[in-house]
N, C-alpha and C positions, 0 to 999 in steps of 0.2 A: 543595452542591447546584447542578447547574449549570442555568441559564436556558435556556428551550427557548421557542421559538415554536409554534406548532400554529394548520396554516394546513386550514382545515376547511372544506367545501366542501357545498355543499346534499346530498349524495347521500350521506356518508358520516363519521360523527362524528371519525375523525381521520387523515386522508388522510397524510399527513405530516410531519416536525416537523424543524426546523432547531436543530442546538446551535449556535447565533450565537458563543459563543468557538472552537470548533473551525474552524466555517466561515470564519471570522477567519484565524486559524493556517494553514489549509491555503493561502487565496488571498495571504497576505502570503510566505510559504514559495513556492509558485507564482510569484509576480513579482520573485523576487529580494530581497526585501525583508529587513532585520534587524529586530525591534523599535523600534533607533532608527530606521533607515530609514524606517521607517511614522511615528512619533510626531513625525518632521522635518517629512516630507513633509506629514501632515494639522495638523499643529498641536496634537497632543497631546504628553503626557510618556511615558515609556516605560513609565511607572508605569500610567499609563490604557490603555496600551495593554495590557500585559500584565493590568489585572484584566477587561478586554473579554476575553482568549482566555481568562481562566480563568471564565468566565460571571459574573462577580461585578458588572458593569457594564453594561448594555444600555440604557444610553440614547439614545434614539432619533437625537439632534444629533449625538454622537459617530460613531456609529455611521454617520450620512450623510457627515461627515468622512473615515470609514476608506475606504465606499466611494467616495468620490471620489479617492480618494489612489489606491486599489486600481486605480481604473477597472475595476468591475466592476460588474452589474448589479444595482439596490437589493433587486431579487428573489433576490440570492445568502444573503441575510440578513433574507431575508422584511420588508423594508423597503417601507411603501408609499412612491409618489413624493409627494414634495410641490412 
């Protein structure tokens, strides 16, 4: 079962939803990146990295790590800023 976000908005019960491992996969894929490449670049294992694109990991620290690695915006991943 993969992890979804559901970003819900006053007007409408479910506007939209981000698969955060895919959304992962496409932007690391996008920037040239290999698994290791990303797990270098943010400070994770490739181990973390890959269970983030299989949705089996979504936590929130990591997740601010990929996008930072990514350089891409925390709203790619339905991430608020902190």
């Amino acid at each position: 079962m993969k992890n979804l976000i559901h970003n819900v908005g006053p007007n409408d019960a479910r506007r939209d939803h981000v698969d955060i491992g895919d959304a992962v996969r496409r932007s690391r894929e996008a920037v040239g990146y290999s698994v290791d490449d990303l797990a270098l670049t943010c400070g994770l294992t490739c181990a973390e990295i890959s269970r983030i694109e299989l949705g089996a990991d979504v936590d929130p620290e990591r997740l601010r790590r990929v996008v930072a690695a990514l350089r891409v915006p925390a709203t790619t991943f339905a991430l608020k800023h902190s």
